[in-house]
C-alpha positions as CSV (number, residue, x, y, z in Angstrom):
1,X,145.8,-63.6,-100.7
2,X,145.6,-67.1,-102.1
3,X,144.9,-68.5,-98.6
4,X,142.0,-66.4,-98.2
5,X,140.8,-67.1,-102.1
6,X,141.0,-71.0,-101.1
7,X,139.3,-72.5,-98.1
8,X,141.0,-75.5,-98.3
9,X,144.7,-73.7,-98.0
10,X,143.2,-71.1,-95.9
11,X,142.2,-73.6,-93.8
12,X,145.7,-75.3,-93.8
13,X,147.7,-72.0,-93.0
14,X,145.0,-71.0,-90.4
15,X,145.7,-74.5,-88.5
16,X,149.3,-74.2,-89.3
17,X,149.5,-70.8,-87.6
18,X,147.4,-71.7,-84.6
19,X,149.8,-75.2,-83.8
20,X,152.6,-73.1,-84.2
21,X,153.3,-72.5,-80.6
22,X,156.9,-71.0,-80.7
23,X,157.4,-68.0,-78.7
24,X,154.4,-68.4,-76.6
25,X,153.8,-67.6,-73.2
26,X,153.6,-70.5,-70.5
27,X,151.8,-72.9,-69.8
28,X,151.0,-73.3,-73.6
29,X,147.1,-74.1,-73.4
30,X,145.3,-75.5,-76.5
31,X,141.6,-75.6,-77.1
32,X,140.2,-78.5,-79.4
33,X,136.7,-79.2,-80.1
34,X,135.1,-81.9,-82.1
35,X,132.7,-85.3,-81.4
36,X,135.1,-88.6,-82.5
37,X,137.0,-89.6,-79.6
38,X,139.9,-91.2,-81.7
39,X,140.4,-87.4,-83.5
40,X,140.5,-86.0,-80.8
41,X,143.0,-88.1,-79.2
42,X,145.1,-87.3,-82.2
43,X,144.4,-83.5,-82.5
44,X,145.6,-83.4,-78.3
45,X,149.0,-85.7,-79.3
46,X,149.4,-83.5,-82.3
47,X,149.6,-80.4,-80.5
48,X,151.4,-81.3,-77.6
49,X,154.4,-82.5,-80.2
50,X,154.3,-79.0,-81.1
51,X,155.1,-77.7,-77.5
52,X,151.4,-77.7,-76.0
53,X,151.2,-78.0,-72.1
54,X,147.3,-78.7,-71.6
55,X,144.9,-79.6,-73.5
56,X,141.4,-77.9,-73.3
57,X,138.5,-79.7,-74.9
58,X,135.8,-77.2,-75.7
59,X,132.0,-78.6,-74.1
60,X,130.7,-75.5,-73.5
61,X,130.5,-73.6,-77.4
62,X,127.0,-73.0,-78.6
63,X,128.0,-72.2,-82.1
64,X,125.9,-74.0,-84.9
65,X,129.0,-74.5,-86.4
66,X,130.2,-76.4,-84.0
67,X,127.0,-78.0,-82.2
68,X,125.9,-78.8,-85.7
69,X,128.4,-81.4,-86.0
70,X,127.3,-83.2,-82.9
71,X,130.3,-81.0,-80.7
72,X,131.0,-78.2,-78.8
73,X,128.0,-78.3,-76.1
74,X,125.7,-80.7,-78.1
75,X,127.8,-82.9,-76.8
76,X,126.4,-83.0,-73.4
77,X,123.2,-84.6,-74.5
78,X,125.4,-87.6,-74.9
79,X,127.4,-88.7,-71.8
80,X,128.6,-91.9,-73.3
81,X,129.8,-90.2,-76.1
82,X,131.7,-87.7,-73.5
83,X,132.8,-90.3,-71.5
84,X,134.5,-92.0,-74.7
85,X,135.9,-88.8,-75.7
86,X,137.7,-87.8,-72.7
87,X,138.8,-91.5,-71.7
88,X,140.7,-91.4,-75.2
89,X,142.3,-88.3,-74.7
90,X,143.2,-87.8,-71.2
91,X,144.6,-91.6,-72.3
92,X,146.5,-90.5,-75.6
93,X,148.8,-86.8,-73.8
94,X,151.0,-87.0,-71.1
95,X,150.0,-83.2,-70.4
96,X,146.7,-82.1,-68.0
97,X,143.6,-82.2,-69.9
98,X,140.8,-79.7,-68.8
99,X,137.2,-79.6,-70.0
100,X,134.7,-76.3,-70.5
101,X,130.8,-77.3,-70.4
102,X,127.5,-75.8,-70.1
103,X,125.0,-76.5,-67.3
104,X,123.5,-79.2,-69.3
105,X,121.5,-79.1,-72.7
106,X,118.4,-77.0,-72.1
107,X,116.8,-76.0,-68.7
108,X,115.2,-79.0,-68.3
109,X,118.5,-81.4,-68.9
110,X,120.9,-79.7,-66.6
111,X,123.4,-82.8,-66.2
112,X,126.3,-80.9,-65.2
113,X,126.8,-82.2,-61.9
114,X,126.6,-85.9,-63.7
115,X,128.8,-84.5,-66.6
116,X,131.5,-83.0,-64.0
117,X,131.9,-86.6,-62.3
118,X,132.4,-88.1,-65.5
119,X,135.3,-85.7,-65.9
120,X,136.6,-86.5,-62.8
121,X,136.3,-90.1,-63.0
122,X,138.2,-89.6,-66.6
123,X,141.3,-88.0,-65.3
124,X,140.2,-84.7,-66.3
125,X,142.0,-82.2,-63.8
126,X,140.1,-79.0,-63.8
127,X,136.8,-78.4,-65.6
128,X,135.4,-74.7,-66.3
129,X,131.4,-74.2,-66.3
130,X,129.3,-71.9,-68.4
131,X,126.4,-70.8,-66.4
132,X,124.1,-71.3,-69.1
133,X,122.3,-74.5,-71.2
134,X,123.2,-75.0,-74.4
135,X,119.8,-73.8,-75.5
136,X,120.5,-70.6,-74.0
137,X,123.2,-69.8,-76.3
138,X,124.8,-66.4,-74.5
139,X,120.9,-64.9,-74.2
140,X,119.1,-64.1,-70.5
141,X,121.7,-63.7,-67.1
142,X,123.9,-66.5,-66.0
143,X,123.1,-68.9,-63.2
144,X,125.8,-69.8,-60.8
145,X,123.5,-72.2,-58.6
146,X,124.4,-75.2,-60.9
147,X,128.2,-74.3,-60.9
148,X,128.2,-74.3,-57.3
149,X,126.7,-77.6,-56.7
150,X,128.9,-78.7,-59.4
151,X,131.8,-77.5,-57.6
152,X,130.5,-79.5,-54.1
153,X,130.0,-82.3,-56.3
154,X,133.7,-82.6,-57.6
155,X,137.2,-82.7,-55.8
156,X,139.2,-81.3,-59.1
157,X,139.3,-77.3,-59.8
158,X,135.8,-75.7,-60.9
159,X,136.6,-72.2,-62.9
160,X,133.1,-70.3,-63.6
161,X,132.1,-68.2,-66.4
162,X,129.3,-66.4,-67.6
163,X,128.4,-62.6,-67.3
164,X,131.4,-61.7,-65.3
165,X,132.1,-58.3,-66.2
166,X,133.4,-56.3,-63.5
167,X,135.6,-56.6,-61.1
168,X,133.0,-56.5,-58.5
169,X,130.7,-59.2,-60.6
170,X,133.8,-61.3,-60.6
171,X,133.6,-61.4,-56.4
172,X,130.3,-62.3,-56.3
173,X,130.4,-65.1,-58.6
174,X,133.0,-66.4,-56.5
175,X,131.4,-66.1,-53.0
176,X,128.1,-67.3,-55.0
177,X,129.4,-70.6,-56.6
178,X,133.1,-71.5,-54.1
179,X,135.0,-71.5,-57.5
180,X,138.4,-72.0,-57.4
181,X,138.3,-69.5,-60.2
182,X,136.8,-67.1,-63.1
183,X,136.9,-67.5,-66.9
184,X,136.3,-63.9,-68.6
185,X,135.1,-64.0,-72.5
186,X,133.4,-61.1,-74.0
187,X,134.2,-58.8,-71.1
188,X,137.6,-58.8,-72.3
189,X,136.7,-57.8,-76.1
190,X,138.3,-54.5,-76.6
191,X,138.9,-54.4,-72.9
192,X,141.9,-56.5,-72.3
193,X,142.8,-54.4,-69.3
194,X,139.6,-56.5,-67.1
195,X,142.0,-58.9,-65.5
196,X,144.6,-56.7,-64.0
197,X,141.1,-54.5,-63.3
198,X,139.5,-57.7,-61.5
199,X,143.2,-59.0,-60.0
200,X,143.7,-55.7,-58.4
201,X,140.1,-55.5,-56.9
202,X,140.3,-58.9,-55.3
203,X,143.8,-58.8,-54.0
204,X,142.9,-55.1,-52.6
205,X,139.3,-54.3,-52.4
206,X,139.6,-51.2,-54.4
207,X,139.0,-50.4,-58.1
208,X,141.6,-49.3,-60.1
209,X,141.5,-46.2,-62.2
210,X,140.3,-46.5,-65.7
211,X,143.0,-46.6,-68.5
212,X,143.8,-43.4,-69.7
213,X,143.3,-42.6,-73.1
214,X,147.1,-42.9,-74.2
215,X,147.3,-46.1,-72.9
216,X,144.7,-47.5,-74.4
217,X,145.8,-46.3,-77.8
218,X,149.1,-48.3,-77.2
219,X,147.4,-51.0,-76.1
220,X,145.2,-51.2,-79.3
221,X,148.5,-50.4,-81.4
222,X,150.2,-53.5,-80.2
223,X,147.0,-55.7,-81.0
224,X,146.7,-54.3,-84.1
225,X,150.3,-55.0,-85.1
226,X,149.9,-58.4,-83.5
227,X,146.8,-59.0,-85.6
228,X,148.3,-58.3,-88.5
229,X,151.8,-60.0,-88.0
230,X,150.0,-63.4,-87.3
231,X,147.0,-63.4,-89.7
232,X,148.3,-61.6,-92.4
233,X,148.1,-58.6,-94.4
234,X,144.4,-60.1,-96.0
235,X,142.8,-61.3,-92.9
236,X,144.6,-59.5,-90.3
237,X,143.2,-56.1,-91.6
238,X,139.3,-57.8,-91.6
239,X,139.7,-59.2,-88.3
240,X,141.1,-55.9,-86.9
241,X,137.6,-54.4,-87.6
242,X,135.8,-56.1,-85.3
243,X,138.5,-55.8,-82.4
244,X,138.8,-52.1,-83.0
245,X,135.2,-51.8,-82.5
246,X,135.1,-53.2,-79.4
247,X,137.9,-51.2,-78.1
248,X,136.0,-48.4,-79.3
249,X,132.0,-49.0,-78.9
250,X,131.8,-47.0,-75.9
251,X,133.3,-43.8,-76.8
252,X,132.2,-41.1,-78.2
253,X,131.6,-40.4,-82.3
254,X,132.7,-44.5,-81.5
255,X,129.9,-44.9,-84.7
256,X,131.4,-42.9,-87.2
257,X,134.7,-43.8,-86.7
258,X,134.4,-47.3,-87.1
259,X,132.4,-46.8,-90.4
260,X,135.5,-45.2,-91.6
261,X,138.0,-47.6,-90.0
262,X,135.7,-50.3,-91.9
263,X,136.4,-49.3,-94.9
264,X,140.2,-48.7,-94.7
265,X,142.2,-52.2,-96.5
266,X,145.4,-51.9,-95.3
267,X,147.6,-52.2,-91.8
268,X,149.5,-49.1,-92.3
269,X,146.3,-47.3,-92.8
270,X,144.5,-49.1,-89.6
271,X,147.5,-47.6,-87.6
272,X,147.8,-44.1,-88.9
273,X,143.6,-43.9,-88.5
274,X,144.2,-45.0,-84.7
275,X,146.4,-42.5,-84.0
């Protein structure tokens, strides 16, 4: 309760929990974002002291709370600055440093292709592409033309993203762009069960069964405990709200419920309502 009262310790115990990387599961990735190459630098060798095996820097967020600090994918408007920034961190770890980008700024800056060799040329050794500007924050379709001339343009691993949401999406973006693989995002909200969906699809060719109803409640169980366990008994029943509704948003009566669930303010309570 004091955490969440105070930013500033919130803050604190929020970054203590998320460098805390005891008990995770391997390889032990870590995003960091920001636009000063020397903090950066220092935020990669401060979490790989903690037990970090690669460090991800974060290019590709469209977030005004990130872009309005110059980082995230504002960044690509400024290749020095990117250059700089990777040079000083792939220099500072002795762990693989990845990237995540955009196509480029807005539709009529698409560096990407001149952003990905910069990576490459840094030391960077695999880069993930956003199929969308900067501009187009997560509105319209994806493109994958830029992300397969980026991947022709590089020799490291290219990952695309962007609008794949099925496991049949998921093959066509990788005939369509010669990835060497997929990043999922919101796909996965409150439908975790997407990558053994997509896994199964391209390893077989056939599509796997929805969950059935029991499973999913377990499923959701576990993430709600897990929610709560690592954020807290404050926090952890807020941010449940919005998971539970995406587990939830295509069922029926999925409206009602979650008006209730919304207004329940404790874990035990979140639990007994799911079940």
């Amino acid at each position: 309760e004091m955490a969440a009262s105070n930013p500033r310790l919130w803050a604190t115990e929020k970054s203590s929990r998320r460098t805390d990387h005891a008990g995770e599961m391997e390889p032990k990735a870590v995003q960091i974002a920001g636009a000063d190459p020397q903090d950066l630098a220092d935020c990669a060798r401060f979490n790989v002291d903690r037990g970090a095996q690669i460090i991800d820097i974060n290019m590709g967020c469209p977030a005004k709370k990130v872009c309005n600090k110059a980082a995230g994918s504002a960044l690509l408007k400024d290749e020095a600055l990117v250059n700089e920034i990777l040079q000083a961190v792939v220099a500072a770890v002795d762990v693989p440093v990845t990237l995540k980008i955009r196509t480029g700024w807005d539709r009529d800056n698409k560096n990407g292709i001149t952003v990905a060799k910069i990576a490459e040329q840094a030391g960077i050794t695999a880069l993930a592409v956003h199929g969308r500007t900067r501009a187009d924050l997560y509105t319209g379709e994806a493109e994958y033309d830029t992300i397969a001339a980026i991947k022709q343009a590089v020799s490291i691993p290219v990952f695309a993203n962007g609008d794949i949401d099925s496991p049949q999406k998921a093959l066509h973006v990788l005939n369509a762009t010669g990835a060497d693989g997929l990043l999922i995002g919101r796909a996965a909200q409150g439908r975790p069960w997407i990558f053994r969906e997509v896994d199964h699809f391209l390893r077989t060719g056939q599509l796997l069964p929805a969950p059935e109803m029991i499973e999913v409640e377990r499923i959701l169980l576990e993430h709600l405990a897990a929610l709560h366990t690592f954020y807290g008994e404050v926090l952890g029943v807020r941010i449940a709200r919005k998971h539970v509704g995406w587990y939830l948003a295509t069922l029926p009566g999925a409206k009602e419920f979650r008006a209730q669930f919304n207004r329940l303010d404790d874990t035990q309570a979140q639990c007994a309502h799911v079940h």
